[in-house]
N, C-alpha and C positions, 0 to 999 in steps of 0.2 A: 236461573241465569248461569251460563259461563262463563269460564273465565274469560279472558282477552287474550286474542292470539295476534301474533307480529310479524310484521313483511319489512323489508327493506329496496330501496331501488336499484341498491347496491351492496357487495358486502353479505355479511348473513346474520342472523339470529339464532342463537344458543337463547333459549327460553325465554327470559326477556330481557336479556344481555345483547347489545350490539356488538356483533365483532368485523373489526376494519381489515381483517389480514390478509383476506384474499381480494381486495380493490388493487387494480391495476394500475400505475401511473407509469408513465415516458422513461422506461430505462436508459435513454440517450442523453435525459436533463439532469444536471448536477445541482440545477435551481428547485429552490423549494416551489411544493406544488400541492394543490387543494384541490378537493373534490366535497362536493352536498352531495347528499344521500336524505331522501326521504324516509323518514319510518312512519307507516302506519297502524294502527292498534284498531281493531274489531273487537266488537262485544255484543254477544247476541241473548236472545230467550225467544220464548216459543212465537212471538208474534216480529219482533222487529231487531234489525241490526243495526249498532249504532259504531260509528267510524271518529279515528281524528290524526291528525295527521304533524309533524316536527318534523325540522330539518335540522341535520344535523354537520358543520365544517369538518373533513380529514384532513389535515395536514401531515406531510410529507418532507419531514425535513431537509434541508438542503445538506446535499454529500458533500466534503469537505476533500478533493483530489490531492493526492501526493502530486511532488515537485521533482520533476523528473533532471537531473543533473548531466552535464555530460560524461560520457562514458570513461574511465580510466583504462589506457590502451595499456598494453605490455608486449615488448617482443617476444619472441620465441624463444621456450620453455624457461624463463623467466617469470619470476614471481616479486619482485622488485617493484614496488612506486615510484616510478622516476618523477623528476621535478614538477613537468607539467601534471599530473596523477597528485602532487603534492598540491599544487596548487589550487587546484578543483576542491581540494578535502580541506585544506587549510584556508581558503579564500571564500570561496563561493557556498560547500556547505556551513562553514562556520560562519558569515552572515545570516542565512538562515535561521541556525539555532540560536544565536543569539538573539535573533530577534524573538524567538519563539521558544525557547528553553523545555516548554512543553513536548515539543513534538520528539519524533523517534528517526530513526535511520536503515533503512533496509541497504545492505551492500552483496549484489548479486555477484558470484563470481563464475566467467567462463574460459575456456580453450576451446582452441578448437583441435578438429582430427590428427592433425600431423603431428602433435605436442607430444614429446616420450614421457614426462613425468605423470603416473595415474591421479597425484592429489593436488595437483594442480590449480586448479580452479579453487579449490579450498583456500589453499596456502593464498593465492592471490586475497581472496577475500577476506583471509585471518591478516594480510600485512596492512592492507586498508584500513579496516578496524583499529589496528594499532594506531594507525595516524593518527585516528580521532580519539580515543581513548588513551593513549600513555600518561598523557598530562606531565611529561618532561620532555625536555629539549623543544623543541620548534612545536610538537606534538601536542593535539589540543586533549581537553579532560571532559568529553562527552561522557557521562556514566555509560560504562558498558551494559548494562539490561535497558537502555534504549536505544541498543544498534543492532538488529537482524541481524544476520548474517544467513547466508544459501549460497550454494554451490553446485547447478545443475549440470555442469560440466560442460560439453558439446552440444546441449540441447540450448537454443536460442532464445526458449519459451514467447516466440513469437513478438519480443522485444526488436524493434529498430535499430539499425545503428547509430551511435551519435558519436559521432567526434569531435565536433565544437574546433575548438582549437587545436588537437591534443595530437592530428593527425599526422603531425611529421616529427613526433617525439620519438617514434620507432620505427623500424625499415617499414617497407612497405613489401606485398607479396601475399603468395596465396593464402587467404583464411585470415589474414592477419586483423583483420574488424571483426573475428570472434574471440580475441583472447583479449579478454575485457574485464572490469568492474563495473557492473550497472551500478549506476546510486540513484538512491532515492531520498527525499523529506517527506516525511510524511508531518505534516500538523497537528498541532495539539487536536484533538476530536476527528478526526481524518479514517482512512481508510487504507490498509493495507494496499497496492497493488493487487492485479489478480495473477501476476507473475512472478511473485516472489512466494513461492511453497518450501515447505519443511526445513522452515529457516526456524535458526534455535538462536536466542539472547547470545552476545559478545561473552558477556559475562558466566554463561558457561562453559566455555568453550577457551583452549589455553594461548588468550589474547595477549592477556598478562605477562605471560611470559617473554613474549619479542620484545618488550620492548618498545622506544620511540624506535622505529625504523631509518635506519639513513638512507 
């Protein structure tokens, strides 16, 4: 007799090991999602084969989406959190985390073309940070190694604009909805955006030092 060899409906078999990793599900559902897979097992000798058959549940956890905030505007070649920008970081993500203390914070920072200062888009996104991190004055005490920070400068990374409210807090005129802070929540067990890359912890980075921002 031989040994027993194994098929699946779905999925593959490493010896007699099911492995689920290459089953396909709905990259557009955030919702959890199952798939059955049949595994069958044959077992022969010289006169007859004999068969049996299990099913077996894949679950697919459900993705847990970051909370996309409105955007923090800034005029030209400023790097300043004016009031509305306060109010976004002080109001609306600090509901969040409070409600959620778990979760983290990506704050994306951009300019656009016309802007003369090279770091720019940094400094935007180091003052940000400050707001939620000083933990004095008006300034909330988010631990900085749960605040991203990026700074892709002029690249939009295919992010939308949102201005929410915040749209007459600074002039208006050409490019001025790319000189921005994207924020993000992301939730306890959550998922990075796919737009926020080589973004490094608050907390390495010299946040500390600004200060609560005025």
């Amino acid at each position: 007799m031989r040994g027993p060899t194994f098929t699946a409906s779905d999925g593959s078999i490493q010896g007699d090991q099911f492995d689920s990793s290459s089953l396909v599900f709905d990259s557009a559902s955030n919702a959890e999602q199952r798939k059955t897979v049949t595994i069958t097992a044959a077992c022969a000798d010289d006169k007859n084969t004999g068969t049996g058959t299990t099913q077996v549940e894949v679950i697919k956890k459900a993705t847990i989406a970051p909370i996309r905030l409105p955007d923090i505007l800034f005029s030209r070649d400023s790097a300043r959190v004016n009031n509305c920008g306060k109010r976004i970081l002080l109001e609306q993500l600090r509901s969040y985390y409070e409600r959620d203390s778990g979760g983290s914070v990506a704050l994306v920072g951009h300019q656009s073309s016309d802007e003369k200062p090279t770091n720019l888009a940094e400094q935007r996104a180091l003052n940000s940070a400050a707001v939620i991190t000083a933990g004095s004055g008006v300034c909330l005490s988010v631990p900085a190694s749960r605040v991203q920070v990026s700074s892709p400068g002029t690249d939009q990374m295919g992010v939308s604009f949102d201005s929410n409210f915040c749209q007459s807090s600074v002039p208006a005129g050409p490019e001025a909805e790319m000189r921005r802070v994207v924020v993000w929540f992301i939730p306890s067990g959550g998922q990075m955006p796919a737009s926020v890359t080589n973004s490094q912890a608050a907390s390495s980075l010299p946040v500390a030092n600004l200060g609560c921002p005025k």
